[in-house]
C-alpha positions in Angstrom: 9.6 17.7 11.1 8.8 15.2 8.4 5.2 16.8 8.2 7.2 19.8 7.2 9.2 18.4 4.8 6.0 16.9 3.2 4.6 20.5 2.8 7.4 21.7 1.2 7.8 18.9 -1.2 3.8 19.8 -1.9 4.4 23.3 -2.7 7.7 22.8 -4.6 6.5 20.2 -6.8 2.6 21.2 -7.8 0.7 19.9 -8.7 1.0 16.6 -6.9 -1.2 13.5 -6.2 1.2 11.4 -4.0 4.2 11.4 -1.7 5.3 8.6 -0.6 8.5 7.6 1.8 10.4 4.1 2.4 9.9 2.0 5.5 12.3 0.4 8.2 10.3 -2.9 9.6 11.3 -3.5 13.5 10.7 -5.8 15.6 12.2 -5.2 18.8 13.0 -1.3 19.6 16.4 -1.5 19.6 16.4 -2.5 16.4 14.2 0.7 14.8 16.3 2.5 12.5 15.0 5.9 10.8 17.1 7.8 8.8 17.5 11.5 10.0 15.5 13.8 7.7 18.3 15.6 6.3 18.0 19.5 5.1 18.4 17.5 1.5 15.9 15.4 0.9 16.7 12.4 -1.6 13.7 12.3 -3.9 12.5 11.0 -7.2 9.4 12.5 -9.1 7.7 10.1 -10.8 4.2 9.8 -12.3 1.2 7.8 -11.5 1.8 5.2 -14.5 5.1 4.6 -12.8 3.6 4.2 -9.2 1.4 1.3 -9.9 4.6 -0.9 -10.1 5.9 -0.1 -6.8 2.7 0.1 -5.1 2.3 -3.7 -6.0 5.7 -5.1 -6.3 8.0 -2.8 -4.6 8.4 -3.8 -0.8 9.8 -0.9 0.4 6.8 1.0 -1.0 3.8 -1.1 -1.0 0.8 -0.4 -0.7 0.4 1.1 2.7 -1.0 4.7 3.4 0.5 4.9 6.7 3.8 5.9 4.0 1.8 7.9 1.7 0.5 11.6 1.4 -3.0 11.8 -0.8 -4.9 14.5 -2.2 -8.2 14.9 -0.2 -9.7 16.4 -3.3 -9.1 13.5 -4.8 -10.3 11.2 -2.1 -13.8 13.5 -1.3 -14.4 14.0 -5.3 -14.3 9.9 -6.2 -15.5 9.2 -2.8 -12.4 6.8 -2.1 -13.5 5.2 1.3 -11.8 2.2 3.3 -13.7 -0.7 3.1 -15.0 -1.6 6.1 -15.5 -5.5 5.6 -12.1 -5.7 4.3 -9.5 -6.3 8.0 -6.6 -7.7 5.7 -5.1 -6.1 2.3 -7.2 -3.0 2.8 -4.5 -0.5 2.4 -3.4 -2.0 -0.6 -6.9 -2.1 -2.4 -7.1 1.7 -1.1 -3.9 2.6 -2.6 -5.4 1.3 -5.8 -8.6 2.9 -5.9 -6.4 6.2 -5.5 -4.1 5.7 -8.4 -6.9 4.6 -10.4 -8.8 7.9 -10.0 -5.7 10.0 -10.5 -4.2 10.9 -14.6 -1.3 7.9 -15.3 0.9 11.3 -16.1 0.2 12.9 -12.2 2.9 13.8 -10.0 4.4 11.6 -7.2 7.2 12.2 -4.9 8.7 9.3 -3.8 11.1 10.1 -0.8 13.9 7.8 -1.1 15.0 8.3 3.0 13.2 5.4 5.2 11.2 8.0 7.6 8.9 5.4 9.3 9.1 3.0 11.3 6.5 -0.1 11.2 7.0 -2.1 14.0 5.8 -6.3 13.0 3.8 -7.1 16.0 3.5 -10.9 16.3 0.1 -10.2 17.6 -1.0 -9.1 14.0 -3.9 -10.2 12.2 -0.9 -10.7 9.7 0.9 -12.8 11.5 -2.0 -15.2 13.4 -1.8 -18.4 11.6 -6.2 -18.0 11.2 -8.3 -15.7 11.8 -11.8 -15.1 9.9 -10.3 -11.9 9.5 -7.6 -13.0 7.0 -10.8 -14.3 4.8 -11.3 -10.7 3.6 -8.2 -10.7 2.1 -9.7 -12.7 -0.2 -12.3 -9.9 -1.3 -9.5 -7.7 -1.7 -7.3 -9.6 -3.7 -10.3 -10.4 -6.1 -11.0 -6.1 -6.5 -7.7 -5.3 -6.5 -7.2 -8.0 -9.4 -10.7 -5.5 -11.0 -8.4 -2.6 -10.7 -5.4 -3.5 -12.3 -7.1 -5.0 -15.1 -8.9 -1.8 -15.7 -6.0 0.2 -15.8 -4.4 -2.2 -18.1 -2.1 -4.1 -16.0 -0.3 -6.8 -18.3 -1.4 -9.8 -18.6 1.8 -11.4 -16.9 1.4 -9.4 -13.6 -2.8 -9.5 -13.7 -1.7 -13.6 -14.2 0.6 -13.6 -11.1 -2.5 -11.9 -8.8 -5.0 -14.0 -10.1 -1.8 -17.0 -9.0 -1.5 -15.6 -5.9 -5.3 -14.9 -5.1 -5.2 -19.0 -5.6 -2.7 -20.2 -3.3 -4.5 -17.7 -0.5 -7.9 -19.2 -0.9 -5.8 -23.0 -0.9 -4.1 -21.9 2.4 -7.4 -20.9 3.7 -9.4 -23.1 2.8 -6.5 -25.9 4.4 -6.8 -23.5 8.0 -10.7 -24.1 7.6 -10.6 -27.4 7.6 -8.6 -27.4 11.0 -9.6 -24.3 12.5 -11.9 -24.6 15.6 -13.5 -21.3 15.7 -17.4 -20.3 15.5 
């Protein structure tokens, strides 16, 4: 049903380089809450320009994909790829690499109904105090920190990545110093 939803918003609002939907985090089952997907879908357009804020500042948004709807001519034509030495922040660095390649006045419809669930599994490479996993996060921060500056981030948010790429590669290097791994 969503799916359909999705492809209606698609051919309503053309032409479109995003949709994107909220989240509901769960931990336990009984705790998942998803909205219904009513006949009436509450929904904002927006453009790209507007985007970047919430894909990097907006929780509820984020920078998933597993929330987001992207334009495979888009993807295939910049050749937008995961990266695939990158385990943490990869979505996120995607996301960005998207937006970059799409005009700052393109289409996106953000869904204002939470229609996912995203179930925090304390197993996570997010939530395991070390891994070397979470060292790639590092890599991502630093592109991701690339992108917004080329798209002309201010100074004031560009300053607060660049603050928190810091305090990651302090906490990491403090988890180094202790961890007992190969």
């Amino acid at each position: 049903r969503l799916a359909e939803k999705i492809e209606k918003e698609l051919r309503l609002e053309k032409p479109v380089d995003m949709v994107c939907w909220l989240k509901s985090d769960f931990i336990k089952s009984e705790d998942f809450i998803c909205e219904r997907i009513k006949s009436d879908i509450n929904k904002e357009v927006c453009n790209v320009q507007d985007m970047w804020e919430r894909v990097v500042a907006d929780e509820k948004i984020a920078g998933y994909v597993w929330n987001k709807v992207f334009l495979k001519s888009i993807l295939d034509k910049q050749q937008i790829r995961f990266h695939e030495d990158i385990a943490v922040m990869e979505d996120l660095l995607f996301v960005c690499e998207y937006l970059k390649n799409c005009h700052p006045d393109g289409k996106v419809i953000l869904l204002n109904d939470k229609l996912y669930g995203y179930r925090q599994l304390e197993t996570s490479v997010s939530h395991i105090d070390f891994s070397e996993k979470k060292l790639t996060s590092l890599i991502a921060r630093d592109l991701i920190i690339e992108i917004l500056t080329e798209v002309g981030f201010s100074d004031y948010r560009i300053a607060r990545y660049r603050n928190q790429l810091l305090r990651a590669l302090c906490v990491m290097n403090k988890k180094l110093l202790g961890y007992k791994g190969e």
